[in-house]
N, C-alpha and C positions, 0 to 999 in steps of 0.2 A: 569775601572777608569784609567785616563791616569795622571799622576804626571808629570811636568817640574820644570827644575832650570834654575834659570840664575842669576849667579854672575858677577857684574861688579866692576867697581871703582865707580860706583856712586849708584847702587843698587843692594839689595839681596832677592832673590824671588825665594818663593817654592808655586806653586799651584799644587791642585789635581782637576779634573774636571770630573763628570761623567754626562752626556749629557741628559740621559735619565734615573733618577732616582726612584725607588719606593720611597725610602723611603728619600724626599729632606733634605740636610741638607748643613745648607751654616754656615760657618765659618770665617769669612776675619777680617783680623790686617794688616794694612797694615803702619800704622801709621800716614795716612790722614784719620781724620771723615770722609771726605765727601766722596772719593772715596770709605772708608767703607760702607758708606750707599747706594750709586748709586750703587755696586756691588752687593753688599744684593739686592737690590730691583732686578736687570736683572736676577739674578740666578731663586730666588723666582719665578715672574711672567714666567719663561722659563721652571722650573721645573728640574732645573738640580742640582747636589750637587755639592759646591763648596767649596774648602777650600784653603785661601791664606795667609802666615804669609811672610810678607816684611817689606823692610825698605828701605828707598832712602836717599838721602844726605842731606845736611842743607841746599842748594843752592835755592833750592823751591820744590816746585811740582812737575814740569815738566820732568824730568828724571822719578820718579815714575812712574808717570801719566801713560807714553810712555810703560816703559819698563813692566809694569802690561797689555797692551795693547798686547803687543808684544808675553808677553807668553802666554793668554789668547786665542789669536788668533790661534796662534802654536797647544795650546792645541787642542782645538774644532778641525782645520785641522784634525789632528792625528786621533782624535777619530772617523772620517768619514771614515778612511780608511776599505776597503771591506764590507760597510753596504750600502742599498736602504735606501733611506731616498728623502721625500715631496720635496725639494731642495727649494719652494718658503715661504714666509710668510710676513704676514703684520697685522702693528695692529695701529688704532687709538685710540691712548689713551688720555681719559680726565684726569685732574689731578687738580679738582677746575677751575680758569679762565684760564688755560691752554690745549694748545689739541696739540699734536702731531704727525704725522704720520710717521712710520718707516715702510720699506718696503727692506727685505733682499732676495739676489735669491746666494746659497749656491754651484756658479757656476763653483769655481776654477779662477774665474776672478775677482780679487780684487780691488775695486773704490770705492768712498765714493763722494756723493752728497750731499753737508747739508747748508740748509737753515734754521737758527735757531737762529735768532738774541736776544741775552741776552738784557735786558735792564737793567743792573748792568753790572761793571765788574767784581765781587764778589760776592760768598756767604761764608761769615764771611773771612777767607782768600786764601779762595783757586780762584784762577783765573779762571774764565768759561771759555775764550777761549783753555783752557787744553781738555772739553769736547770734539771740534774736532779733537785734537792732538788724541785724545785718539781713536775713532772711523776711523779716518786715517789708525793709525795702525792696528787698529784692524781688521780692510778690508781688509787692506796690506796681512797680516801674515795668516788669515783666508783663502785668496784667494775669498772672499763674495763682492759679488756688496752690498752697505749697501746705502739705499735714506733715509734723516732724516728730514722733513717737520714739520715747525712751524704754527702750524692753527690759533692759538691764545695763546697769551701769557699776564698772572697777571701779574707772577714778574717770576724770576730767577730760584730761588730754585724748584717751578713745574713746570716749563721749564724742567729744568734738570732730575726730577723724571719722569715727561711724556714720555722723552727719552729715560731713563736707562730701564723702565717699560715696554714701548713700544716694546724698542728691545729684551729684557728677552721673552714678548709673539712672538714675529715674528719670532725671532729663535727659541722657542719652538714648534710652526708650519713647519718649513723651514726643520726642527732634527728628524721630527715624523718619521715613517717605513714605507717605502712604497714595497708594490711587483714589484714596476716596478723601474727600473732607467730614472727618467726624464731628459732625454734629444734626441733629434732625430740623437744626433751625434754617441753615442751609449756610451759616455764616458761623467763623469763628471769634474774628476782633474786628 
């Protein structure tokens, strides 16, 4: 289990992360609903145990949003250190009239591709365009190429569940064990 902190002026954040869980258990307060929920759903569908108690400033979301991204990221990095691990994954996920396609490759190369147009600016009051602030970082910190494809979209809210869900299976794929190191350079990060 790898544990990070990160205190700032704008926010305070303790997660645990264990990648490859028997026994999954997800925990998150972070003090946005929604990123409570989208985080619950990515751990779940990934299979990894996750536990985050935060708090961000009165300003909005967006510091949270980010800096929950940042150590998330961090974490996962970390925990790859001296393990074989699948390196790719990808998962289309339905989510009602929504389908979205995530496809992550765990390559030490960090980029974010994402076409995934909301049609809301909101669910209740969190801003979606936080969604790709959040997955920015999270590539960033991770060091993961992360591609995020909208196939069809109802509304917003499974939008966003398609995604969080999607990426929870593709990194649970990308995290598996493998006996070989995928890659022909002979190194991954």
């Amino acid at each position: 289990m790898i544990t990070l902190k990160r205190e700032t002026k704008e926010t305070s954040i303790c997660l645990s992360l264990e990648i490859s869980s028997e026994e999954r258990s997800v925990d998150i307060d972070t003090g946005c609903g929604f990123m409570d929920h989208m985080l619950t759903l990515m751990a779940f569908h990934g299979g990894m145990s996750l536990k985050i108690s935060a708090r961000g400033d009165d300003v909005d979301d967006h510091h949270l949003t980010e800096d929950l991204a940042i150590v998330l990221g961090s974490a996962l990095l970390k925990s790859l250190e001296g393990r074989k691990y699948e390196r790719y994954g990808w998962c289309a996920l339905p989510m009602d009239g929504s389908l979205a396609l995530v496809a992550v490759d765990l390559s030490g190369r960090g980029s974010l591709t994402m076409e995934a147009p909301f049609p809301t600016e909101k669910c209740g009051t969190f801003d979606l365009e936080l969604i790709q602030e959040f997955w920015r970082a999270f590539s960033r910190e991770a060091r993961a190429t992360v591609h995020v494809k909208a196939l069809a979209v109802d509304n917003s809210h499974h939008l966003a569940e398609a995604i969080f869900k999607g990426a929870g299976r593709a990194l649970g794929q990308a995290l598996a064990e493998s006996g070989d190191l995928n890659s022909t350079k002979g190194m991954l990060l």
